[in-house]
N, C-alpha and C positions, 0 to 999 in steps of 0.2 A: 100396741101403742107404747112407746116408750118415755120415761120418766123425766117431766120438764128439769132440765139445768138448773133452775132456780126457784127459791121460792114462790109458794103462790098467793096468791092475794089475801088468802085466809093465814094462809101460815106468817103473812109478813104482820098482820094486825097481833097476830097470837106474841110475835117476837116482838112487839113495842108494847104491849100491855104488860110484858114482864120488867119494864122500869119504872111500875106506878109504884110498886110496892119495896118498900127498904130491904124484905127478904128475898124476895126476885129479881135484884140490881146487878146482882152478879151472875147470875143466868143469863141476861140479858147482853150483861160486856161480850160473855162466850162467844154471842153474835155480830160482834165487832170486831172487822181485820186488823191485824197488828199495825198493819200502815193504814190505817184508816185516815182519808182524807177529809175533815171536817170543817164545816162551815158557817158560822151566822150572817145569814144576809142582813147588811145592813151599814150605813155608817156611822150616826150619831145613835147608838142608844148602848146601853153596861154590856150584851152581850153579841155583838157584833165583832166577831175576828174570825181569825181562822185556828184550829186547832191541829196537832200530828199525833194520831191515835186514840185510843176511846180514853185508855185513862186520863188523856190532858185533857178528854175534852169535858170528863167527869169533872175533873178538878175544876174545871174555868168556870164552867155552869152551876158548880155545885156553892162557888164561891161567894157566884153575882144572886145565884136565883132560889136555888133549894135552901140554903140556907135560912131563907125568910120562911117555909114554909114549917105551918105546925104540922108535924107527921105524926101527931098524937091525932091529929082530926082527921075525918073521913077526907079521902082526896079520890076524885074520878077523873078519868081519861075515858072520855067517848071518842070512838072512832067513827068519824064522818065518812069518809070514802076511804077506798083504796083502789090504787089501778096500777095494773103491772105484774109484774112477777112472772111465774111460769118458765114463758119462752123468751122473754126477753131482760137482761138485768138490769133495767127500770123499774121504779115503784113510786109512784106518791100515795102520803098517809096524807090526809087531811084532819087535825082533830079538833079537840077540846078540851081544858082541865078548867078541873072546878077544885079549890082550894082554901084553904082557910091560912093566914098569915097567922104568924106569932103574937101578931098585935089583936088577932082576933076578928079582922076583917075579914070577907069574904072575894073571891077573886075570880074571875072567868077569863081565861086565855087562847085562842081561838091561834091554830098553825097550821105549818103545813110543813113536810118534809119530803124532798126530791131523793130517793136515794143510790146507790147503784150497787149492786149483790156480785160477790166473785163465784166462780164455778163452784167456792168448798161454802158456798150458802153465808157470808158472811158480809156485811157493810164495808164494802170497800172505800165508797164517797156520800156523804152525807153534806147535803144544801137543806139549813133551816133558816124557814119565815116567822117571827114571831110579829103580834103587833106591839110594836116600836113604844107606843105612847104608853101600856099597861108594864112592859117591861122596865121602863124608866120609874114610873110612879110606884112599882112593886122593891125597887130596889133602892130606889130612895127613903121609901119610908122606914123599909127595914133598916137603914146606916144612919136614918135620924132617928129611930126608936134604939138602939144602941146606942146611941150617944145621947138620948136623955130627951129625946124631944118627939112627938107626935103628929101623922099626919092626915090631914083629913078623909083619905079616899082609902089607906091600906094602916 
């Protein structure tokens, strides 16, 4: 039997779990095309655009979202499902993160990611679901807690 093309279901969960952590983020880019096609589905909410390559799309996410978070506090990512990989260069992750804001709040974020793998095993195209209403309220309270003001939910 010869060796599937692309990663497999297991290997795809191994490669998303290495950007929970600040010291495996760059591990993790590894496994991002250069021309990586990047995406937040969506239209009204801070992280919905499109990005070209992993590093823009560190930066854009990192701007709107990571930023609010305490990285001094426990953060989890559960992986809900995975389907894909192997023999075909589809995958969706389904997950979970559990977080603590700078403000001290606690935070649950429920995704999903459609991705697409090139032959050299890496994130060619990346479609991310986030939900819309946590993403807004996460990222506003972070730009009102900088600016001196506090908000009820984050």
């Amino acid at each position: 039997m010869s060796k599937a093309p692309y990663p497999s279901a297991h290997q795809i969960q191994d490669i998303l779990e290495l950007r929970e952590n600040p010291e495996t983020r760059d591990k993790f880019k590894e496994y991002l095309a250069k021309n990586l096609d990047a995406k937040v589905m969506g239209v009204d909410h801070h992280l919905a655009g499109e990005q070209k390559g992993g590093e823009a799309l560190f930066q854009y996410i990192a701007e709107e979202l990571v930023n609010a978070i305490d990285e001094t506090k426990p953060f989890k990512n559960e992986t809900i499902n995975v389907i894909g990989g192997g023999d075909t260069p589809w995958a969706y992750y389904e997950g979970k993160s559990v977080a603590k804001s700078k403000s001290g709040k606690k935070g649950e974020q429920e995704f999903v990611y459609v991705m697409r793998f090139n032959l050299d095993g890496k994130i060619s195209k990346i479609r991310a679901y986030f939900d819309k209403a946590h993403v807004n309220t996460h990222v506003e309270a972070h730009k009102q807690k900088q600016n001196g003001f506090e908000h009820s939910n984050w």
